[in-house]
N, C-alpha and C positions, 0 to 999 in steps of 0.2 A: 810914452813908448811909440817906436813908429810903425806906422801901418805898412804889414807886408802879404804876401799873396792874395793881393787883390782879385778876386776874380775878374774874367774879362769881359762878362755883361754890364759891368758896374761901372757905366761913362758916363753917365748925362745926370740931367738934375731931377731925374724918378728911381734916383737908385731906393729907396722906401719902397717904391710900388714892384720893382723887378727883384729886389728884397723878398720882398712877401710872396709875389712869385715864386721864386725856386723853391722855397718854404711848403707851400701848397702841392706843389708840384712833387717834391718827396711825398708826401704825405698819402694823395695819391697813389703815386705809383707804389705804398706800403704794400707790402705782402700780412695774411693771417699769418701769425704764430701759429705750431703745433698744439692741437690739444690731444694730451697722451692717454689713453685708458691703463691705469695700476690696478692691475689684476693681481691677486691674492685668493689662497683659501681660504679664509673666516670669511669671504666677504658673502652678505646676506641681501637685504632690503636696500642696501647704501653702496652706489657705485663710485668709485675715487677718482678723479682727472687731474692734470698737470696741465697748466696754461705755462707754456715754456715761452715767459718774455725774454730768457739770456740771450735765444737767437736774432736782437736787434742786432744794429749797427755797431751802436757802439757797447753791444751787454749784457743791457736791465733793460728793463721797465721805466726808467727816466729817461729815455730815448725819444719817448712821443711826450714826454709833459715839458720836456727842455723845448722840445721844437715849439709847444704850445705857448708856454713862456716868449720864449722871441717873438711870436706872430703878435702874440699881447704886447708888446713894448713897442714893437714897428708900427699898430695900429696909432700908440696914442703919441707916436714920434720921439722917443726915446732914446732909440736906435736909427744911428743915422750912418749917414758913408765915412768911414774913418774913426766909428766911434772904440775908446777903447772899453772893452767890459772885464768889468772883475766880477770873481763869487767868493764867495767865504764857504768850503768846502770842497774836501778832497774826496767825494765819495764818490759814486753813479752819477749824480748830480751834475758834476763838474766834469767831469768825462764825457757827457753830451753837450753841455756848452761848450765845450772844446770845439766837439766835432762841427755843433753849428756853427760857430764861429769860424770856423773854417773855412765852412762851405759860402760862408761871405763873405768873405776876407778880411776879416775882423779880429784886430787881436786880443787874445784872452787869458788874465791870470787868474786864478788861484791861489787864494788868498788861503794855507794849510797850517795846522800846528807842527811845532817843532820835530816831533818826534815819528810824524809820519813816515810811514814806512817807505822805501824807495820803490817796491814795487807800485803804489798808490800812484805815487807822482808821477813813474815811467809811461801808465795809463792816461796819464793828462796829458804829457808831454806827446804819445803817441799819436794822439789828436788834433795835436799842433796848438796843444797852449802850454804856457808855462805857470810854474808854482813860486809863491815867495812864503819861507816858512818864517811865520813869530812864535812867540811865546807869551806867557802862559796858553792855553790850547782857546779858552773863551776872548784871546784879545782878537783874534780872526772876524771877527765882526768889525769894531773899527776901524783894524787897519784898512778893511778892503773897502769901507766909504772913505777912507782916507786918500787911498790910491785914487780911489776914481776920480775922488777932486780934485787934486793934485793934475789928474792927466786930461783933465776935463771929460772926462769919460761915465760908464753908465753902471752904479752898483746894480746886479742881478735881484740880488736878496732873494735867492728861492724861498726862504722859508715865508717871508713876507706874500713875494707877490705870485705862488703858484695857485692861494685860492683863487683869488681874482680872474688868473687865465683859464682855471678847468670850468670856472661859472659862464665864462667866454665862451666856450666850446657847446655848452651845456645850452646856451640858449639860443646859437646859429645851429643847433642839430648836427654839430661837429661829430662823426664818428667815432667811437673811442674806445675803450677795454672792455667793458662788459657790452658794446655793442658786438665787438667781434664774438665774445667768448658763447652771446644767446644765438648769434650765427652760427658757429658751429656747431650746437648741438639742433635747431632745426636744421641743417644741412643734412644730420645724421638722424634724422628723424625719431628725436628723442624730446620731451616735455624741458620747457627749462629747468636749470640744475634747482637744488633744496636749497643750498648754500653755496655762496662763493666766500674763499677764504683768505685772506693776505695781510701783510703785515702795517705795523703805524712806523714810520719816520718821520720824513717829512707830512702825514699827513696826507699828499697827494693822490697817490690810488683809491684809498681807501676812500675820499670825498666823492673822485669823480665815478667812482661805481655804487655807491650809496644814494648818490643823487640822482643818477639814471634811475636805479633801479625804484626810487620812491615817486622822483619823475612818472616817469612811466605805466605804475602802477605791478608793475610783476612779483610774483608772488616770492620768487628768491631772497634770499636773506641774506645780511653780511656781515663776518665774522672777523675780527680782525685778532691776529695774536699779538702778545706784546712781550717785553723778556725784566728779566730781572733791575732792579733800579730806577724803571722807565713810571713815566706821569704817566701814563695813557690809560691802563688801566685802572688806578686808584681815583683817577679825574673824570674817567667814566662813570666807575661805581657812585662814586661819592656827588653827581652830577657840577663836580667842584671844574670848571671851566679853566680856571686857570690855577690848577694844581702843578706843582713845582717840586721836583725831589733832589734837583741840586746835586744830582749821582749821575755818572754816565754808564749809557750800557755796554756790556761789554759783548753786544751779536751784532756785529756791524748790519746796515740797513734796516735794522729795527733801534725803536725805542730812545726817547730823547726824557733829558732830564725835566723837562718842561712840555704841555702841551700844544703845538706849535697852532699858529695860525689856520695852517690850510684845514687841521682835520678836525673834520662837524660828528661830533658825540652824537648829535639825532638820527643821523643815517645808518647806523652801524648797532646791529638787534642784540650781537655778542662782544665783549673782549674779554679773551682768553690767555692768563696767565701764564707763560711758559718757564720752567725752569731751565734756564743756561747751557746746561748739559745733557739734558731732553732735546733742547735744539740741535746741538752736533749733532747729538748719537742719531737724531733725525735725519740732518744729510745726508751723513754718511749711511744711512740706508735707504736710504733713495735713492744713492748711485749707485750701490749694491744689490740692491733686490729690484729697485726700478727702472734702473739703465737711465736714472736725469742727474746728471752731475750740476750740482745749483751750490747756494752758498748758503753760510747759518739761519740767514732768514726763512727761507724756503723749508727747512729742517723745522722749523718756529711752526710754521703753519701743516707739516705736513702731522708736526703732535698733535695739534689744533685739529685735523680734519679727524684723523681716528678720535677725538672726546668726543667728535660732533656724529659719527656713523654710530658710536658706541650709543649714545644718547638717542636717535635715531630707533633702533632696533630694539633699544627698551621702551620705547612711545609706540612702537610697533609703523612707524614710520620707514616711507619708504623713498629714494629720488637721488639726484648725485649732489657729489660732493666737489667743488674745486677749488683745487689749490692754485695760488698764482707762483710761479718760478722766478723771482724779483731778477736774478741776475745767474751766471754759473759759477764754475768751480775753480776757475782759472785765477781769478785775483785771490785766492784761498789756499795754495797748493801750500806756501810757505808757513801758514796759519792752520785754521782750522782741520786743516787735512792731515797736519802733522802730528804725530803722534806728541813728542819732545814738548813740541808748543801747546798740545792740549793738556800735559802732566803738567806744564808750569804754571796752567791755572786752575790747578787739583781740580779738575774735572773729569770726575769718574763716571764712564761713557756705560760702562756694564748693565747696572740695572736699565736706565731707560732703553737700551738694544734688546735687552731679552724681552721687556715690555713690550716692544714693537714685532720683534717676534713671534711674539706668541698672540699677539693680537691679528696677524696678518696670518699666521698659521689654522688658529681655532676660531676668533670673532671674538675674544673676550680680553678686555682693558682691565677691568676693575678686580682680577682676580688676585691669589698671594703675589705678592713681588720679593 
Protein backbone atom coordinates (compact mmCIF):
# COMPACT_ATOMS: atom_id res chain seq x y z
CA UNK A 1 0.00 0.00 0.00
CA UNK A 2 1.45 3.34 -0.56
CA UNK A 3 2.35 5.95 1.73
CA UNK A 4 0.17 8.96 1.92
CA UNK A 5 0.06 12.11 4.23
CA UNK A 6 3.20 12.19 4.92
CA UNK A 7 3.93 14.59 7.40
CA UNK A 8 6.25 17.52 6.50
CA UNK A 9 8.91 17.14 9.25
CA UNK A 10 9.64 13.69 8.03
CA UNK A 11 12.68 14.67 5.36
CA UNK A 12 16.00 13.47 6.41
CA UNK A 13 17.53 10.22 7.59
CA UNK A 14 16.12 10.73 11.61
CA UNK A 15 12.83 10.54 10.76
CA UNK A 16 12.82 7.65 14.07
CA UNK A 17 14.09 10.27 16.25
CA UNK A 18 11.67 13.33 14.87
CA UNK A 19 9.14 10.21 15.19
CA UNK A 20 9.57 9.93 18.64
CA UNK A 21 9.48 13.37 18.96
CA UNK A 22 6.04 14.42 18.13
CA UNK A 23 5.07 11.21 20.04
CA UNK A 24 6.52 12.83 23.38
CA UNK A 25 5.55 16.00 22.50
CA UNK A 26 1.76 15.00 22.48
CA UNK A 27 2.27 13.29 25.40
CA UNK A 28 3.28 16.35 27.07
CA UNK A 29 1.28 18.54 26.09
CA UNK A 30 -1.69 15.66 27.40
CA UNK A 31 -4.31 17.41 29.47
CA UNK A 32 -5.85 15.47 33.12
CA UNK A 33 -9.03 13.70 32.40
CA UNK A 34 -12.09 14.82 34.60
CA UNK A 35 -12.30 13.15 37.80
CA UNK A 36 -16.14 13.39 38.48
CA UNK A 37 -17.52 13.00 42.21
CA UNK A 38 -21.28 10.68 41.92
CA UNK A 39 -23.05 11.84 44.69
CA UNK A 40 -26.06 9.72 45.86
CA UNK A 41 -28.10 9.25 48.93
CA UNK A 42 -27.18 5.90 50.46
CA UNK A 43 -23.74 7.13 50.17
CA UNK A 44 -21.98 6.61 53.73
CA UNK A 45 -18.19 5.85 54.50
CA UNK A 46 -17.40 5.11 50.63
CA UNK A 47 -17.07 8.10 48.10
CA UNK A 48 -17.61 7.09 44.13
CA UNK A 49 -15.41 9.04 41.38
CA UNK A 50 -15.47 8.64 37.56
CA UNK A 51 -12.01 8.79 35.86
CA UNK A 52 -13.65 9.93 32.39
CA UNK A 53 -10.83 8.67 29.85
CA UNK A 54 -13.81 8.94 26.73
CA UNK A 55 -12.50 12.63 26.79
CA UNK A 56 -9.16 11.45 24.79
CA UNK A 57 -8.51 12.26 21.36
CA UNK A 58 -9.45 9.60 19.91
CA UNK A 59 -12.33 8.17 22.86
CA UNK A 60 -11.02 5.70 25.41
CA UNK A 61 -8.36 4.86 27.45
CA UNK A 62 -6.29 3.29 24.41
CA UNK A 63 -5.40 6.56 23.36
CA UNK A 64 -2.19 6.84 25.76
CA UNK A 65 -1.25 2.84 25.59
CA UNK A 66 -1.39 3.09 21.53
CA UNK A 67 0.82 6.05 21.61
CA UNK A 68 2.92 3.97 24.26
CA UNK A 69 2.99 1.08 21.97
CA UNK A 70 4.53 3.20 18.83
CA UNK A 71 7.16 4.91 21.22
CA UNK A 72 8.00 0.96 22.01
CA UNK A 73 8.35 -0.03 18.38
CA UNK A 74 10.18 3.26 17.24
CA UNK A 75 12.67 2.55 20.13
CA UNK A 76 13.66 -0.81 19.08
CA UNK A 77 13.30 0.31 15.10
CA UNK A 78 10.43 -1.35 13.96
CA UNK A 79 8.78 1.55 12.73
CA UNK A 80 10.53 3.28 10.26
CA UNK A 81 9.63 6.12 7.41
CA UNK A 82 7.10 4.58 5.22
CA UNK A 83 6.36 1.63 7.24
CA UNK A 84 3.08 0.15 6.49
CA UNK A 85 1.34 -1.05 9.91
CA UNK A 86 -1.54 -3.40 10.48
CA UNK A 87 -3.62 -4.56 13.68
CA UNK A 88 -5.87 -7.19 14.01
CA UNK A 89 -8.88 -5.32 15.74
CA UNK A 90 -11.61 -3.02 15.22
CA UNK A 91 -12.09 -1.85 18.73
CA UNK A 92 -10.60 1.40 20.84
CA UNK A 93 -7.38 -0.14 20.06
CA UNK A 94 -7.47 0.37 16.45
CA UNK A 95 -9.01 3.81 16.45
CA UNK A 96 -5.86 5.14 18.11
CA UNK A 97 -3.41 3.56 15.94
CA UNK A 98 -5.28 5.07 13.40
CA UNK A 99 -4.94 8.43 14.81
CA UNK A 100 -1.19 7.74 15.49
CA UNK A 101 -0.54 6.76 12.50
CA UNK A 102 -1.78 9.50 11.15
CA UNK A 103 -0.08 11.98 12.93
CA UNK A 104 3.17 10.26 11.08
CA UNK A 105 2.16 9.68 7.99
CA UNK A 106 1.90 6.20 8.21
CA UNK A 107 -0.38 4.01 6.76
CA UNK A 108 -2.72 1.90 8.72
CA UNK A 109 -5.13 -1.16 8.35
CA UNK A 110 -7.26 -2.95 10.37
CA UNK A 111 -7.41 -6.18 10.01
CA UNK A 112 -11.65 -6.69 11.31
CA UNK A 113 -14.13 -9.74 11.18
CA UNK A 114 -16.62 -9.87 8.86
CA UNK A 115 -19.53 -8.90 10.53
CA UNK A 116 -18.35 -5.75 12.04
CA UNK A 117 -20.47 -3.22 12.46
CA UNK A 118 -20.11 -0.08 9.93
CA UNK A 119 -20.14 2.21 12.66
CA UNK A 120 -16.86 0.32 14.19
CA UNK A 121 -15.08 0.79 10.83
CA UNK A 122 -16.36 4.46 10.21
CA UNK A 123 -14.37 5.17 13.52
CA UNK A 124 -11.21 3.72 12.00
CA UNK A 125 -11.71 5.13 8.84
CA UNK A 126 -12.30 8.66 10.68
CA UNK A 127 -8.72 8.39 11.80
CA UNK A 128 -7.41 8.02 8.47
CA UNK A 129 -7.01 4.23 8.43
CA UNK A 130 -8.61 1.70 6.66
CA UNK A 131 -10.35 -1.81 7.56
CA UNK A 132 -10.10 -5.23 5.54
CA UNK A 133 -12.74 -7.56 6.76
CA UNK A 134 -12.27 -11.77 6.83
CA UNK A 135 -13.76 -14.32 8.18
CA UNK A 136 -14.31 -16.65 10.29
CA UNK A 137 -13.81 -13.51 13.25
CA UNK A 138 -10.37 -15.52 14.81
CA UNK A 139 -8.72 -15.69 11.25
CA UNK A 140 -7.91 -11.69 11.93
CA UNK A 141 -4.80 -12.70 13.55
CA UNK A 142 -3.12 -14.24 10.40
CA UNK A 143 -4.32 -12.46 8.03
CA UNK A 144 -3.00 -9.21 9.47
CA UNK A 145 0.80 -10.86 9.91
CA UNK A 146 0.08 -11.76 6.49
CA UNK A 147 -0.60 -8.34 5.33
CA UNK A 148 2.26 -6.94 6.89
CA UNK A 149 4.61 -9.47 5.05
CA UNK A 150 3.15 -9.13 2.14
CA UNK A 151 3.77 -5.04 2.36
CA UNK A 152 6.85 -5.39 4.14
CA UNK A 153 5.33 -3.72 6.77
CA UNK A 154 5.05 -3.91 10.76
CA UNK A 155 2.16 -6.26 12.55
CA UNK A 156 1.11 -4.08 15.76
CA UNK A 157 -0.04 -7.20 17.77
CA UNK A 158 -1.46 -5.26 20.68
CA UNK A 159 -2.32 -7.97 22.45
CA UNK A 160 1.31 -9.33 22.27
CA UNK A 161 3.26 -6.30 22.55
CA UNK A 162 1.32 -3.81 25.00
CA UNK A 163 2.84 -5.60 28.05
CA UNK A 164 6.31 -5.05 27.00
CA UNK A 165 5.50 -1.19 26.23
CA UNK A 166 3.50 -0.18 29.66
CA UNK A 167 6.71 -2.08 31.48
CA UNK A 168 8.68 0.51 29.23
CA UNK A 169 6.92 3.43 30.73
CA UNK A 170 6.87 1.84 34.08
CA UNK A 171 10.56 1.82 34.34
CA UNK A 172 11.69 5.35 32.56
CA UNK A 173 9.00 6.88 35.35
CA UNK A 174 6.70 7.47 32.37
CA UNK A 175 3.68 9.19 33.58
CA UNK A 176 0.50 7.46 33.31
CA UNK A 177 -3.31 6.66 34.63
CA UNK A 178 -3.09 6.00 38.16
CA UNK A 179 -0.26 8.66 38.19
CA UNK A 180 -2.78 11.24 37.17
CA UNK A 181 -5.82 9.70 38.92
CA UNK A 182 -3.27 9.95 42.83
CA UNK A 183 -2.88 13.67 41.30
CA UNK A 184 -6.02 14.45 41.43
CA UNK A 185 -7.20 13.59 44.40
CA UNK A 186 -3.93 15.13 46.36
CA UNK A 187 -4.87 18.24 44.25
CA UNK A 188 -8.22 17.96 46.10
CA UNK A 189 -6.64 17.35 49.22
CA UNK A 190 -8.05 14.07 49.84
CA UNK A 191 -5.96 10.65 50.96
CA UNK A 192 -5.56 8.28 48.16
CA UNK A 193 -8.54 6.52 46.84
CA UNK A 194 -9.41 2.55 48.65
CA UNK A 195 -9.92 1.31 45.26
CA UNK A 196 -9.43 1.91 41.69
CA UNK A 197 -11.68 -0.09 39.50
CA UNK A 198 -11.64 -1.05 35.63
CA UNK A 199 -12.16 -3.46 33.45
CA UNK A 200 -9.83 -6.71 31.59
CA UNK A 201 -9.45 -6.62 27.68
CA UNK A 202 -6.73 -6.24 26.50
CA UNK A 203 -5.20 -6.52 29.85
CA UNK A 204 -3.51 -3.22 29.42
CA UNK A 205 -4.94 -0.66 32.06
CA UNK A 206 -5.37 -2.86 34.45
CA UNK A 207 -1.35 -4.04 34.26
CA UNK A 208 -0.19 -0.50 34.04
CA UNK A 209 -2.09 0.62 37.33
CA UNK A 210 -1.36 -2.66 39.27
CA UNK A 211 2.07 -2.20 38.76
CA UNK A 212 2.41 1.35 39.81
CA UNK A 213 0.48 1.08 42.42
CA UNK A 214 2.55 -2.20 43.83
CA UNK A 215 5.61 -0.28 42.41
CA UNK A 216 5.19 2.16 44.46
CA UNK A 217 3.99 0.92 47.38
CA UNK A 218 0.38 2.72 47.96
CA UNK A 219 -1.93 1.45 49.75
CA UNK A 220 -4.99 1.45 47.00
CA UNK A 221 -6.19 -1.51 45.68
CA UNK A 222 -7.21 -2.97 42.24
CA UNK A 223 -10.35 -4.27 41.26
CA UNK A 224 -10.99 -5.24 37.90
CA UNK A 225 -14.52 -6.39 36.43
CA UNK A 226 -14.98 -8.89 34.15
CA UNK A 227 -18.35 -10.06 32.03
CA UNK A 228 -19.99 -13.20 31.16
CA UNK A 229 -17.95 -15.91 28.97
CA UNK A 230 -14.61 -14.08 29.79
CA UNK A 231 -11.12 -16.20 31.04
CA UNK A 232 -10.24 -13.34 33.37
CA UNK A 233 -11.99 -14.28 36.08
CA UNK A 234 -12.07 -17.97 36.25
CA UNK A 235 -8.06 -17.70 35.47
CA UNK A 236 -7.72 -15.42 38.35
CA UNK A 237 -9.60 -17.50 40.71
CA UNK A 238 -8.29 -20.78 39.66
CA UNK A 239 -4.72 -19.05 39.59
CA UNK A 240 -4.89 -21.01 36.05
CA UNK A 241 -2.59 -18.44 33.96
CA UNK A 242 -3.57 -19.62 30.77
CA UNK A 243 -7.25 -20.47 31.21
CA UNK A 244 -9.11 -20.33 27.97
CA UNK A 245 -13.17 -20.42 27.65
CA UNK A 246 -13.22 -20.44 23.87
CA UNK A 247 -16.64 -18.04 24.21
CA UNK A 248 -16.58 -14.48 23.36
CA UNK A 249 -17.90 -11.73 25.40
CA UNK A 250 -20.60 -10.05 24.52
CA UNK A 251 -19.77 -6.15 26.57
CA UNK A 252 -17.55 -4.82 24.14
CA UNK A 253 -14.18 -3.62 25.80
CA UNK A 254 -14.17 -6.09 28.38
CA UNK A 255 -13.51 -9.75 28.52
CA UNK A 256 -11.63 -12.00 26.04
CA UNK A 257 -12.08 -15.66 25.60
CA UNK A 258 -8.61 -16.35 26.78
CA UNK A 259 -6.20 -14.63 29.11
CA UNK A 260 -4.28 -12.25 27.12
CA UNK A 261 -0.65 -11.41 27.48
CA UNK A 262 -0.55 -8.03 28.83
CA UNK A 263 -2.68 -8.70 31.95
CA UNK A 264 -0.67 -9.83 35.36
CA UNK A 265 -3.19 -11.70 37.77
CA UNK A 266 -0.57 -10.52 40.69
CA UNK A 267 -1.37 -6.95 40.54
CA UNK A 268 -4.95 -7.05 40.67
CA UNK A 269 -6.24 -7.77 44.86
CA UNK A 270 -10.08 -8.31 43.16
CA UNK A 271 -12.06 -9.75 40.03
CA UNK A 272 -15.41 -9.18 40.02
CA UNK A 273 -17.87 -11.10 37.98
CA UNK A 274 -20.46 -9.05 36.22
CA UNK A 275 -23.54 -10.18 34.93
CA UNK A 276 -24.21 -8.84 31.17
CA UNK A 277 -27.33 -7.09 31.94
CA UNK A 278 -26.02 -5.66 35.24
CA UNK A 279 -23.51 -4.08 32.89
CA UNK A 280 -26.11 -2.11 30.75
CA UNK A 281 -28.54 -1.50 33.22
CA UNK A 282 -25.23 0.09 34.73
CA UNK A 283 -24.48 2.59 31.91
CA UNK A 284 -27.48 3.47 31.33
CA UNK A 285 -27.52 4.73 34.78
CA UNK A 286 -24.72 6.44 34.96
CA UNK A 287 -25.86 8.59 32.14
CA UNK A 288 -28.94 8.96 33.96
CA UNK A 289 -28.37 9.61 37.42
CA UNK A 290 -24.78 10.57 36.79
CA UNK A 291 -24.54 12.91 33.86
CA UNK A 292 -21.18 10.26 32.25
CA UNK A 293 -22.52 8.99 29.16
CA UNK A 294 -19.66 5.84 28.88
CA UNK A 295 -20.04 2.46 27.22
CA UNK A 296 -20.97 -1.22 28.62
CA UNK A 297 -17.74 -1.54 30.13
CA UNK A 298 -17.90 1.49 32.26
CA UNK A 299 -21.49 0.12 33.35
CA UNK A 300 -19.20 -3.32 34.29
CA UNK A 301 -17.30 -1.43 36.67
CA UNK A 302 -19.69 0.94 37.98
CA UNK A 303 -21.67 -2.60 39.51
CA UNK A 304 -18.21 -3.48 40.58
CA UNK A 305 -17.76 -0.11 42.53
CA UNK A 306 -21.31 -0.42 44.60
CA UNK A 307 -20.04 -4.53 45.66
CA UNK A 308 -17.04 -2.90 46.61
CA UNK A 309 -18.74 0.51 48.81
CA UNK A 310 -21.31 -2.25 49.94
CA UNK A 311 -18.49 -4.43 51.30
CA UNK A 312 -16.66 -1.47 52.53
CA UNK A 313 -19.56 -0.15 54.97
CA UNK A 314 -20.10 -3.62 56.22
CA UNK A 315 -16.11 -3.87 57.26
CA UNK A 316 -16.94 -0.53 58.64
CA UNK A 317 -14.39 0.84 56.14
CA UNK A 318 -14.00 3.98 55.00
CA UNK A 319 -12.14 5.92 51.52
CA UNK A 320 -13.14 6.37 47.73
CA UNK A 321 -13.94 4.40 45.14
CA UNK A 322 -12.95 4.86 41.28
CA UNK A 323 -14.21 3.87 38.40
CA UNK A 324 -12.32 4.30 35.13
CA UNK A 325 -14.75 5.51 32.13
CA UNK A 326 -12.80 3.22 29.36
CA UNK A 327 -14.53 5.12 26.38
CA UNK A 328 -18.33 6.92 25.96
CA UNK A 329 -21.46 6.44 24.64
CA UNK A 330 -21.24 7.47 21.28
CA UNK A 331 -19.86 4.13 19.48
CA UNK A 332 -23.17 2.58 21.55
CA UNK A 333 -25.98 4.80 20.51
CA UNK A 334 -27.00 2.08 17.81
CA UNK A 335 -26.15 -0.82 20.44
CA UNK A 336 -26.32 -0.74 23.88
CA UNK A 337 -28.43 2.31 24.20
CA UNK A 338 -30.96 0.85 22.04
CA UNK A 339 -33.64 -0.49 23.42
CA UNK A 340 -34.76 -3.05 20.23
CA UNK A 341 -30.96 -4.11 20.34
CA UNK A 342 -31.00 -4.82 23.99
CA UNK A 343 -34.51 -7.14 23.62
CA UNK A 344 -32.66 -8.97 21.11
CA UNK A 345 -30.38 -10.17 23.44
CA UNK A 346 -33.14 -10.93 26.07
CA UNK A 347 -31.52 -8.88 28.35
CA UNK A 348 -33.79 -7.72 31.02
CA UNK A 349 -32.40 -4.50 32.22
CA UNK A 350 -35.25 -4.14 35.24
CA UNK A 351 -34.11 -5.97 38.22
CA UNK A 352 -30.36 -4.75 38.08
CA UNK A 353 -31.83 -0.85 37.61
CA UNK A 354 -34.04 -1.10 40.73
CA UNK A 355 -30.88 -2.72 42.37
CA UNK A 356 -28.97 0.32 41.53
CA UNK A 357 -31.52 2.23 42.68
CA UNK A 358 -32.23 1.48 45.57
CA UNK A 359 -28.77 1.08 46.47
CA UNK A 360 -27.78 4.81 45.53
CA UNK A 361 -31.19 5.79 47.10
CA UNK A 362 -30.79 3.88 50.77
CA UNK A 363 -27.02 2.41 50.79
CA UNK A 364 -28.19 -1.08 50.69
CA UNK A 365 -27.07 -3.85 47.64
CA UNK A 366 -27.85 -6.96 49.28
CA UNK A 367 -31.48 -6.44 50.14
CA UNK A 368 -34.94 -8.45 48.50
CA UNK A 369 -34.50 -8.07 44.76
Amino acid sequence: MALTGLHPEFSGDDWGRRATAILEADRVAEKATPLIRFSFAGESSAALFVKDESVRPTGSVKYRFARSLFLHALSRGLIQRGTQLVEATSGNMAVAEAHFARMLGLPFTAVVPGKSSPDRIARIVAHGGAAYRVDPPLAVYENAERLAGQSNGYYLDCLSTLGPAIDADLDNGVPGLPDEILRDFAAQGRPEPAWIVTGAGTGATSRAIGRHLRRHGYATRLAVVDAENSAYFPGWATECRDYATGMPSRIEGIGRPRMEPAFDPDVVDLVIPVPDASSVAAMRFLAQAGGVAAGPSTGACLWGACHLMNRMSQAGESGAVVIVAADGAEPYRRSYYDDEWVAGKRWDLTEPTLRLERFMRTGDWDGPR
